[in-house]
C-alpha angles and dihedrals in degrees: 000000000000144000098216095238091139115224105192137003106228136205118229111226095189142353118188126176120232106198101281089351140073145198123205128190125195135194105223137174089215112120096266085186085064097049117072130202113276084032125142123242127163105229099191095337101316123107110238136178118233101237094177144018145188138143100329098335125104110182123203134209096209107204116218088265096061094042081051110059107019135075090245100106092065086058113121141179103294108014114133117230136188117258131191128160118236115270124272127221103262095026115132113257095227094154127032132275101290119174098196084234103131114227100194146318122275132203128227099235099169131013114191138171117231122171100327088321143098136238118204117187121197147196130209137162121287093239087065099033095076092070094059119092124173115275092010121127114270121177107226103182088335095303107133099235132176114238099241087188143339121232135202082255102030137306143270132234130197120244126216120210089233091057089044088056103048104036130041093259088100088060099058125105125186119287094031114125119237128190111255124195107174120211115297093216095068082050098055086038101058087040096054091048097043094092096059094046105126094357099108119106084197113121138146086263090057094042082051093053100055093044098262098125 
């Protein structure tokens, strides 16, 4: 688990493609001696086991699932990606509950400057939209956003200059794809309440007959 509060931004050194299959390596200032192998981190959102280590370098094995449903396959040499290690018992949760289990891709649809800040609008698919709310907590490449509204399409944040200079956002131009894991609450939500959609025999007629209207 995460909070998607990003540590460090990290330069892959290679990404190669192994039939359905994939491996990453990434050069990081994160302290290697302190992750061990079969450890979680989040590499632009998606949780990911450290297969290998040595000196800076943390290498991946990306599964076809994660091949499938993230941005990763367009990684290159040289592209810069988000990092953060899985949370520890007794860590603040400065972000939200993030798994590091990417939903969908999103779209950057709008880029605008307001203030000194920056406002990224986004599009996803409808299917993943109806768990956003305003103000509530989105995943874009693993950073930890408010949702500042929801649109028909999608929906915007506001970016801070301190968030732009630590993390890639700064870098995205519309029409870029970013990784997008909405918040896991609305899912567990909408799957724990699934069982009692359209079960109620409660109904204005009902409410009328015991005195209630």
């Amino acid at each position: 688990m995460f909070t998607g509060l990003i540590e460090d931004t990290g330069r892959v050194m290679f990404f190669e493609r192994r039939n359905q299959a994939g491996s990453l390596q990434v050069e990081t200032s994160l302290p290697v001696n302190e992750i061990a192998i079969g450890d979680s981190v989040s590499v632009n959102g998606a949780c990911l086991t450290v297969t290998t280590k040595r000196d800076r370098l943390l290498t991946f094995d990306l599964s076809p699932e994660s091949l499938g449903t993230t941005t990763l396959t367009k990684l290159r040499s040289g592209s810069m990606v988000n990092l953060e290690r899985a949370l520890r018992l007794g860590d603040r949760m400065g972000g939200h509950i993030v798994t590091g289990h990417i939903d969908c891709i999103g779209r950057l649809v709008r880029s605008q400057e307001s203030s000194g800040n920056r406002i990224l609008e986004f599009s996803l698919p409808p299917e993943n939209a109806r768990y956003l709310v305003a103000k509530g907590s989105v995943a874009i490449n693993g950073i930890s956003l408010t949702v500042n509204r929801v649109t028909p399409s999608g929906f915007s944040v506001n970016i801070i200059p301190l968030t732009q200079a630590e993390t890639t956002l700064s870098a995205l131009k519309s029409g870029d794809e970013v990784n997008i894991e909405t918040d896991i609450i609305g899912k567990y939500v909408e799957r724990l309440t699934q069982p009692w959609k359209g079960s109620s025999s409660l109904s204005i007629k009902t409410l009328a007959e015991y005195g209630f209207l």
